[in-house]
C-alpha positions as CSV (number, residue, x, y, z in Angstrom):
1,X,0.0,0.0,0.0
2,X,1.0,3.6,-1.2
3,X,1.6,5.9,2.3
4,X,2.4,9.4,1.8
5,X,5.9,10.1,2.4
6,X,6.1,12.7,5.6
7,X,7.3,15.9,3.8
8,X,7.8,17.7,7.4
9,X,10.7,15.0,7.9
10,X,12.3,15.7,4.6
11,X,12.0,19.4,4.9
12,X,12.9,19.5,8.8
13,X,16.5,17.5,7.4
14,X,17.1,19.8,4.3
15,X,16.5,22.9,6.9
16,X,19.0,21.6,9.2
17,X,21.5,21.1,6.6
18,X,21.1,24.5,5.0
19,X,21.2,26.1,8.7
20,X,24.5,24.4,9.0
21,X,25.6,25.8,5.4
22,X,26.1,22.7,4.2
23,X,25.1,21.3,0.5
24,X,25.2,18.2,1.0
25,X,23.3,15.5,3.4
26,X,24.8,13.0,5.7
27,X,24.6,9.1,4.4
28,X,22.3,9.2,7.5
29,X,20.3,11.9,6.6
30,X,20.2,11.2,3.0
31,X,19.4,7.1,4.4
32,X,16.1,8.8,6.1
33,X,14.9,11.1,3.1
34,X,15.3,7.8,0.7
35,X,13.2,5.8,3.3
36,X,10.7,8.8,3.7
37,X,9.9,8.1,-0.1
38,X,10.1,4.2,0.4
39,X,13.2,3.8,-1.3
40,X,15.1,1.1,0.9
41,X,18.3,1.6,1.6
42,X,20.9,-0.4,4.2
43,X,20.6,-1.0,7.7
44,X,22.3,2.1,9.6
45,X,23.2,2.4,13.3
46,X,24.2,5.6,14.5
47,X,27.1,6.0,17.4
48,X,29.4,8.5,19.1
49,X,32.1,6.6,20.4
50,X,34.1,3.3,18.4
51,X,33.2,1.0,21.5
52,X,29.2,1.4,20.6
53,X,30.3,0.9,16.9
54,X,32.0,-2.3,17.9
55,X,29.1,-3.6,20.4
56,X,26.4,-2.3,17.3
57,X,29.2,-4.6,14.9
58,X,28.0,-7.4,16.8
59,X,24.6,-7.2,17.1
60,X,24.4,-7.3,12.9
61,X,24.7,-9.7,10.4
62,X,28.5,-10.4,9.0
63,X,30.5,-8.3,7.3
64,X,29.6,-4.8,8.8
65,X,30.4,-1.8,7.2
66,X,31.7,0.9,9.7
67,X,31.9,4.4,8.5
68,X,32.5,8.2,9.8
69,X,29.6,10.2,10.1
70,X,30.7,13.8,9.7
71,X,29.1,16.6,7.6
72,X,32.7,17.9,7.1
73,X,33.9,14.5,5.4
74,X,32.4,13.6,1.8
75,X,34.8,11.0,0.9
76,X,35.7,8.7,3.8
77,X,38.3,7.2,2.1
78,X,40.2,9.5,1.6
79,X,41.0,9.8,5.7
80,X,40.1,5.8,6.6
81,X,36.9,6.6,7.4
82,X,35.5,3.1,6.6
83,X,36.2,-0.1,7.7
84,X,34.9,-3.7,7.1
85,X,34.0,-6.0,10.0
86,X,33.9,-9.9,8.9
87,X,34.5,-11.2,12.5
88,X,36.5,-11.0,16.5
């Protein structure tokens, strides 16, 4: 069944960015817009510290993707943002 997508959460997210002069989204934000319009995307966890990461690693389904959220950091490659968890 068709719902309507909640246009106060996508607008409220855009707002926020543009109040924080940025032009682009977070992959979380941009995760929640996508979902708003029921486009699926993958499962995201947010943390603040890289002992909840670890402890959210192993609550998921192998391999886990581990990436920095920052709205200063576009490409996390390019300072090891990312790393792949297969196991202990």
């Amino acid at each position: 069944p068709y719902l309507k997508p909640n246009m106060d959460n996508v607008n409220l997210i855009i707002k926020t960015a543009q109040s924080e002069r940025r032009s682009l989204l977070t992959m979380v934000e941009a995760k929640a817009v996508l979902n708003t319009f029921g486009i699926p995307t993958t499962n995201t966890i947010s943390v603040d510290s890289a002992e909840e990461a670890l402890n959210a690693a192993k609550l998921m389904p192998l391999p886990v993707v581990m990436k920095i959220n920052s709205p200063d950091i576009t490409h996390k490659q390019d300072v090891n943002g990312c790393l792949l968890y297969t196991s202990d």
